[in-house]
C-alpha angles and dihedrals in degrees: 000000000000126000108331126250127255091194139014117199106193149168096042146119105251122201100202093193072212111122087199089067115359101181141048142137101231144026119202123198150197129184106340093321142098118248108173141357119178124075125008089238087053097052097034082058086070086048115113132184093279095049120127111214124199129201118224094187100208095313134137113273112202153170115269119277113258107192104195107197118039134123102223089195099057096030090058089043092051088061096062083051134078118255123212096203113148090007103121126168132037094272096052093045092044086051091046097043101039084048093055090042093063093040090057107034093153089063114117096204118007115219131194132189141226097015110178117245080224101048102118091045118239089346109094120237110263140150104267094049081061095041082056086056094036112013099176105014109085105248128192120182112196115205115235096262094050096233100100129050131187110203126186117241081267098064098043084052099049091038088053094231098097080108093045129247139246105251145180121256131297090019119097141183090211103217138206135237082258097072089248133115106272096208106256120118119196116212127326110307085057097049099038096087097058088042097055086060090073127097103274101043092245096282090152097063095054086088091052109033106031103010078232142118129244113269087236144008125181121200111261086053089045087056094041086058086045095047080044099052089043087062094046092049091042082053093050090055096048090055090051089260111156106159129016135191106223121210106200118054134186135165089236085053089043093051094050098050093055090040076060094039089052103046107044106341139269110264093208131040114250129204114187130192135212103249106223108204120192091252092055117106112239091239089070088082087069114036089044119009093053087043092054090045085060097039105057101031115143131115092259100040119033130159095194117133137052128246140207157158124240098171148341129247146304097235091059097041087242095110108101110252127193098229098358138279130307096251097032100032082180093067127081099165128244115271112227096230116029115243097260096047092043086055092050088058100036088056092044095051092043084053099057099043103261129145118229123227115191136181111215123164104156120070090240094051086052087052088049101053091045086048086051091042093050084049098060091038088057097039095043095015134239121322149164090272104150086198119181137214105197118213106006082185089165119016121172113246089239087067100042087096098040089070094061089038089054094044094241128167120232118220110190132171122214099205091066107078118103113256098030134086109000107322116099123243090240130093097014094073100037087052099054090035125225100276081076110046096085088069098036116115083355091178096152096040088046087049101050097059088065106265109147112235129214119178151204145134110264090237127229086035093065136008118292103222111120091205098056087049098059088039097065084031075071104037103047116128134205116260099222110021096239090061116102123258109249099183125130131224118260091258088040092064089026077058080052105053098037120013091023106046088041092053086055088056087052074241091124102108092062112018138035094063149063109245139115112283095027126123110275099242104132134161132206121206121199097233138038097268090197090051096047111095107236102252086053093053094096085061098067119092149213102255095165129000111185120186126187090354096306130106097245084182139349126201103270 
């Protein structure tokens, strides 16, 4: 017999994600490796007496989850907050805030998440709808995507922007005929002052929306982020969760994974980017992006790939449009960087071997960052790149082909469509306009021109679970019955969320797939996935996610 196995899963349906041998019913393993995959006979024959032998009992054996677009700060925050997913209406909200309130009375600022653009019905979010809920404690709702808040006249006060704020582009304190400030706060820079009334400062919020760190921490704040990060890892594992591509960075996020890595070991791979903001020199890619990259370089912390933002979002009008929106044809909405300087960044990064990764919701934001990304192929030549562009909600039909000829990845996320998941259909339709939604969320037409598609959720913007991803990825409907149907196959989104999303991290050649000599990260699901119908797909569950080698959790 070879090298013995530490554990034995067996008894399942495995879905190898290996072209070379697609199916088997059991994966042995020893380390952190993988030593078999094939029979149960064939893998219990590298069984010894410490073994430990799992039975599968007819469930689904994978490759790790990889989500591939996620933010671990404000994801773990979000889970010590009150979401607001499925309230809908003033008296429901009023029930679930002033709940929560009572339950936290030492909170300095209550937050709560995924609040509905719609939530009040047809009356638009504003201050004194939310002095009506919590007249003296300082309240924030956050929207589902995280680019919109909605904060109470408390909060504006204490947060020194009831009188508004000068700001950078694309952010707004939205203001009243009244000369005030209405309540509605437009992207970080907007929202960063009320959130930095919370408990935590708002530390969480420096990678996204700086690429900074905090000016202080003490110690005791420095333990609360680490006990933090440690709930929202432990969260990623018991969703099946084994690597994830984070979309924020920052060095402070950067030192307290490793603290965590060092001391008793991350339970999920975690790949960080350096967040490139518009008021950032060029030269920092250099003097600190490429020092990060060699400083955190192991196959379960890496700090390897740029990211950036091109735009905001549809709901708030700040995503970037080709001929306006559906409902303001007038507005185009303002890009973050303009185009010379995006090109500058998108040629240096290229330069320096960096991959890009790029949120672009708008159609015009999309163009920008192709235009960016033909720009650094003709200045440095062509390369194996593997640049992004996360998102890509609305393209124009003229730039479908140039992804594939440019060689871009597409990262899409299958919550996001209207209509699915927990966002409501309205305003999202209305706002791009009906001309666009052919092309909107295009994921099968995309696809089919030969772009490669990793996917994920955005966490905190929309629920973690891999499973229900790939649930409502199955189940989404048209929204007028002569559109076309942009669905993928169940592989096809199993591709996105293992081989796929670890061939974007250059991590193909140990990881993404079940086969001897890979890196030991596999999932069991309690059911047989290909066997669920679709709409029973949010039933299955995580019965054992093992990362590295080790049982990271296991169905209690």
């Amino acid at each position: 017999m070879g090298q013995p196995a530490d554990i034995v899963i067996r008894n399942g349906n495995v879905i190898t994600m290996d072209d070379a041998l697609p199916r088997g019913q059991a994966v042995a393993i020893a380390g952190n490796r993988i030593i078999k995959v094939g029979s149960d006979a064939e893998a219990m024959e590298l069984a010894g007496p410490s073994t430990r032998v799992i039975d599968a009992a007819g469930g689904t054996i994978l490759p790790g989850f990889n989500e591939s677009h996620m933010h671990i700060f404000g994801g773990s925050l979000g889970l010590t907050q009150l979401s607001l997913i499925g309230i809908r209406g003033e008296e429901a909200l009023r029930k679930a805030i002033t709940a929560y309130a009572a339950e936290n009375p030492d909170l300095p600022l209550l937050v709560c998440n995924s609040a509905d653009y719609v939530i009040f019905g047809d009356a638009a979010a504003d201050r004194h709808r939310l002095d009506a809920i919590s007249p003296d404690r300082p309240l924030l709702l956050i929207a589902p995507d995280h680019h919109t808040g909605w904060a109470n006249t408390a909060a504006l006060k204490a947060a020194g922007i009831l009188n508004g704020k000068s700001l950078g582009v694309g952010n707004e304190i939205v203001m009243a005929a009244d000369g005030l400030a209405s309540g509605e706060l437009r992207e970080n820079e907007a929202m960063g002052p009320v959130l930095e009334l919370g408990a935590n400062g708002g530390r969480e919020r420096f990678g996204i929306a700086t690429g900074g760190d905090p000016d202080s921490v003490n110690a005791e704040q420095r333990a609360n982020d680490v006990a933090l990060f440690k709930k929202g890892l432990a969260y990623c594992a018991s969703l099946g969760i084994t690597s994830f591509q984070n979309m924020d960075g920052s060095l402070y996020q950067l030192e307290l994974l490793d603290e965590i890595e060092k001391t008793e070991g991350l339970p999920a791979r975690v790949r960080m980017p350096y967040h490139m903001k518009n008021f950032m020199p060029l030269s920092v890619l250099e003097e600190k992006a490429a020092v990060w990259r060699e400083r955190y370089n192991t196959d379960r912390l890496r700090c390897d790939f740029v990211k950036m933002f091109a735009d905001g979002v549809v709901e708030s009008g700040t995503a970037v449009m080709v001929g306006g929106y559906g409902d303001r044809p007038q507005e185009n909405g303002d890009p973050l960087f303009p185009a010379e300087q995006f090109n500058a960044v998108a040629a240096e990064a290229d330069r320096l071997g960096f991959q890009l990764a790029v949120h672009a919701i708008g159609s015009g934001a999309v163009r920008e960052v192709l235009d960016a990304y033909e720009h650094a192929r003709k200045v440095n030549g062509a390369r194996d790149s593997r640049h992004r562009i996360e998102h890509i909600e609305t393209i124009e039909r003229e730039d479908v082909p140039r992804l594939a000829e440019l060689g871009v990845v597409g990262s899409m996320q299958p919550t996001h469509p209207p209509g699915t998941g927990d966002l409501p259909l309205q305003p999202y339709l209305g706002r791009i306009g009906e001309k666009r939604w052919p092309l909107a969320f295009a994921w099968r037409t995309i696809k089919d021109t030969g772009v490669t598609l990793v996917h994920g959720t955005d966490w905190p913007v929309t629920p973690l679970d891999p499973i229900a991803c790939i649930h409502g990825a199955l189940i989404r409907k048209t929204w007028r019955d002569d559109l076309k149907d942009e669905r993928l196959s169940l592989i096809e989104l199993l591709e996105g969320y293992t081989k796929n999303c670890a061939w974007v991290e250059f991590m193909e050649d140990r990881k993404g797939i079940l086969k001897p000599g890979y890196l030991a990260d596999v999932v069991v699901l309690t059911g047989d996935i290909e066997a669920t119908a679709p709409e029973a797909v949010a039933d299955l569950k995580v019965a054992v996610t093992i990362c590295d080698g080790r049982i990271t959790h296991t169905l209690s």
